[in-house]
Every structure is written in C-alpha cells, then in structure tokens.
C-alpha positions, 0 to 999 in steps of 0.5 A, spaced: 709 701 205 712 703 199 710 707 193 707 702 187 707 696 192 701 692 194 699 688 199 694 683 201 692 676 198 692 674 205 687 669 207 683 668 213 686 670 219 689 666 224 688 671 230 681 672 233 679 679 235 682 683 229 677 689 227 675 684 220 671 691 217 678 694 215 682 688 215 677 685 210 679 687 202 685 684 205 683 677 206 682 676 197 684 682 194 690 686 194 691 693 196 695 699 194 699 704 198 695 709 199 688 705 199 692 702 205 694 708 208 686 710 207 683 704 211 689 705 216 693 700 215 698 704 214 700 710 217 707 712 213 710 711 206 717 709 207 721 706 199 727 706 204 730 705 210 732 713 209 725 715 208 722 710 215 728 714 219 727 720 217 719 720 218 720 716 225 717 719 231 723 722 236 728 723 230 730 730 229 732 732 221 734 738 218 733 739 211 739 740 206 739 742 199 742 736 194 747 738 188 741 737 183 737 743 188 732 737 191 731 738 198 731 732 202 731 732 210 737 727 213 738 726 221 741 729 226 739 723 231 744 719 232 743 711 228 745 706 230 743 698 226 744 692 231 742 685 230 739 681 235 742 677 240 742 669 238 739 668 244 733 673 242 733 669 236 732 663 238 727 665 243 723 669 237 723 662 233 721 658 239 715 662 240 712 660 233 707 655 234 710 650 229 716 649 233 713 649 240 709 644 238 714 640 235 719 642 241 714 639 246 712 633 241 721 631 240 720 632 249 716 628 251 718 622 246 725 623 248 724 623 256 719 617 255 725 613 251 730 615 256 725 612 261 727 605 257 734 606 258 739 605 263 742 611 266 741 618 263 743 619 256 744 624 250 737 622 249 734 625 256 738 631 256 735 633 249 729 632 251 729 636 257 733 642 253 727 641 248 721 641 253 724 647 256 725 651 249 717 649 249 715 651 255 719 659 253 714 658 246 708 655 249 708 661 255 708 666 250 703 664 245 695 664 247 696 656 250 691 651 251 694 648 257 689 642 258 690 641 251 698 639 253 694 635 259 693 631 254 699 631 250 702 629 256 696 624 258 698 621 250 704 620 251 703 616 258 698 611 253 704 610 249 708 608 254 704 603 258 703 599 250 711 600 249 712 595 255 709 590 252 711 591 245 704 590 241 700 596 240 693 595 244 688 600 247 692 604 250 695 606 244 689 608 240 687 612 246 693 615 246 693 617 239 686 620 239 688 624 246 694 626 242 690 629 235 686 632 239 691 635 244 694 638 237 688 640 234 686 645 240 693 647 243 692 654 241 687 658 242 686 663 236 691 660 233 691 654 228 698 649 225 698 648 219 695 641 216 704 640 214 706 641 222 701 636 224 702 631 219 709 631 221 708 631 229 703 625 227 707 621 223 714 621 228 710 619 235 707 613 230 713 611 227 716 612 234 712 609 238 709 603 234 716 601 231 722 604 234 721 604 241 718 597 242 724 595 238 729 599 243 726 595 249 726 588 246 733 589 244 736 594 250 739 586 253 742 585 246 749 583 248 752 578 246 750 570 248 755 570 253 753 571 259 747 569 258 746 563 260 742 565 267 737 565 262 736 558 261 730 555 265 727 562 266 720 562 267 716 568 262 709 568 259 708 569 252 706 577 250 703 574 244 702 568 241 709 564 238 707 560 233 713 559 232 716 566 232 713 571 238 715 575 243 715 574 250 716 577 257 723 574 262 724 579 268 720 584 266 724 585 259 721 584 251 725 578 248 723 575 241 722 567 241 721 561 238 718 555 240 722 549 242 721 544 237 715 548 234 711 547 240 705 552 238 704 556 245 698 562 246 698 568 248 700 569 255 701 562 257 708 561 261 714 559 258 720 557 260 727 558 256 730 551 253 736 555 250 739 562 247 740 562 239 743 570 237 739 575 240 732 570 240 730 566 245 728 558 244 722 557 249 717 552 250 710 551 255 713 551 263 708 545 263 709 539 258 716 541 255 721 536 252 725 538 258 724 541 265 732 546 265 729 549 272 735 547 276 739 551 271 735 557 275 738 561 280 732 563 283 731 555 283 734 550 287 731 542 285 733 536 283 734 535 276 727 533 274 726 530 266 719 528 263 
C-alpha cells in the first residue's frame, strides 16, 4: 500500500469466514497505510512497482549511493513482467460469479432452442461453448450445485410452455424455480441486483416471447408446397375468435376461422385453406365443407355438408 493512500469504504463483505474484528473499521471508514498496516491488513509499504520489488521475499539487492547521495537498494535478481495468456484471461474472467451465471443462463436458453430446430446450428454450438465456459467458473467458485438443478429444472418448465405457445403453469413454475436458483447459486457469495435483473428479463423476453414465435413460424416457408396441408385435422391451442392458434402435426400455426366461425380451446379443426403464413381453419364437425379427401393421411369419398 503506498504512503498517503486510504483504504476502505468497503461495505459489507461478500465472503463468509473473514476474521470481521480486524476487517471491521474497513466495512464504513477508511484507513491509512499505516493503520492498515497495524491491524495487518498490510504488511509492506510499496509507492511503486521498485520499492514492492525490492521488498519482495527471495529478491536479492544491493545498495547504491545516487548522484544526490541517496542510498537506494536495486536488484540483483533478475526481473522478468509478463502478461497472462489470453486463455488465463479469459478463465480468470469466466470465473466471476456474474459471468458464470450469465454464461450458464445464455447455455441453457440456446440448447433448448436449438432443440426447436432443425439439425445442429450456430445457436447449439454457442450454447454448448458457453455451458462449457460456466461449467470452468462454477467448478471454481463455492457452487451450490442443487441450486443449477434447478436452473436446469426451470428451463425444462419453460420448455414444456414453448410447445404450446401460451404461457401456462409450467411457465410460473419455471420462473419461481429460476429465481430461486439465481438467488442461491453461490454460497457466501451474493449477484449483484443488476445481474440478476439482466438473467431475469432475457430468459422472459425469450421464452414468452421469442421462442414461442420461432416455433410457430419454424415451417414458414412459402405457400407452395403447402397444400398437403388442406384438410388437415388439428385442435385449437387456444381459442380462434376469429384469430388464434392451432396445433397441425405436432407444429404451432396462427389461424383464422373459416367464415368466423368462433371455435374453442382445444376443439378439433380442420384446415379450409392457406392465406400467407396463417392458417384458415374451421370446426372438423359442422364446417362449410368437408376438405378431408384432400389429405393424404385420408383416402374417402368427397363428401359436402
């Protein structure tokens, strides 16, 4: 510590087990160098880089006499300053608990939606890369590893809502499972209230609205090549009236009734035509027309009502 600096101002301290009775005048008063140095929270007084050196333990000196008769002391051990590798440097950031948890978070959020597309992507390799990274961080830092249970249990919650495109039950469950994860992940450790607004907010944003768009429109292609889906039979994920959406083959389309025929939650419909990337549907049961002969799981008469 060097002379005329202070030290302290610190707040209350983040690590458990710390000896408080010397720490404490730190905690909302500042210190010199020399009282830091009577309660022993420094051993050396070092103004600069030359006098830590010279003090160091193992360096050999030697005195020497300046032009202006100071004596001073300059090794005879041979210095060398190196920089970390930027490997070293990026492990040492990983292991922050900010970034290991956001790391952990941006993970888990990628492999899920990677699990909601077709083939492997850029989307899976970040994720898996960024799992990796928090898994180096979380090893290093005092963990709370049923805490990341239920991180992963969250996103699993979230996941089962994405499928049908509404936020349900799960998606409370998941997001009192994720709070609770974030709050307890480390022990005698504490993220700051900016972290966990951040890691809140983006799983959120992403899973009430960005995933369950990317799953509805994941077969947005072009209307040609889609007429194999006229006369398909569905049911409606929520309500149409006249706008909603519905389930076809296991994907999330948005639909319109046929005619504005007001249909309920999780009745069967059947798909009357195709306008863009929306679905016009109507009740399998009472329609204007019956399209099932246009099916290819179908193979009847043509039949009219």
């Amino acid at each position: 510590m060097a002379p005329g600096t202070r030290l302290g101002n610190a707040g209350e301290p983040l690590i458990t087990g710390l000896d408080m009775k010397r720490l404490a005048p730190l905690i909302d008063n500042t210190v010199s160098n020399q009282e830091a140095a009577d309660l022993g929270i420094t051993t050396l007084d070092a103004p600069t880089v030359g006098d830590y050196l010279v003090n160091s333990p193992g360096v050999k000196t030697r005195e020497i006499t300046a032009e202006n008769g100071e004596i001073r002391r300059e090794p005879l051990t041979q210095v060398r300053f190196g920089q970390i590798s930027l490997v070293a440097q990026l492990m040492h950031t990983v292991a922050s608990p900010a970034v290991s948890y956001l790391l952990l978070t941006i993970g888990l959020a990628l492999i899920i939606f990677e699990l909601f597309t077709a083939g492997v992507g850029v989307a899976g390799v970040v994720g898996a890369v960024s799992l990796i990274l928090s898994g180096y961080g979380l090893a290093v830092l005092p963990t709370n590893w049923w805490a990341v249970g239920l991180i992963c249990l969250a996103m699993i919650a979230f996941a089962i809502d994405v499928q049908t495109g509404i936020p349900r039950f799960w998606t409370g469950a998941g997001v009192v499972l994720y709070v609770v994860g974030s709050f307890t992940l480390f022990d005698g450790l504490s993220l700051s209230w900016v972290t966990l607004l951040v890691g809140v907010a983006a799983v959120l944003l992403a899973f009430l609205a960005g995933m369950p768009s990317m799953v509805r429109t994941r077969f947005s292609t072009p209307t040609i090549g889609r007429e194999w889906m006229i006369g398909e039979i569905g049911r409606a994920v929520s309500a149409v009236n006249p706008d909603g959406v519905v389930q076809i083959r296991d994907a999330l389309w948005r639909a319109s009734t046929n005619r504005a025929t007001p249909i309920d939650e999780l009745d069967r419909i059947r798909v009357t035509g195709i306008d863009g990337l929306v679905l016009e549907v109507e009740p399998e049961e009472g329609g204007a027309k019956d399209y099932r002969d246009r099916s290819p799981r179908s193979g009847g008469d043509v039949s009219a009502e």
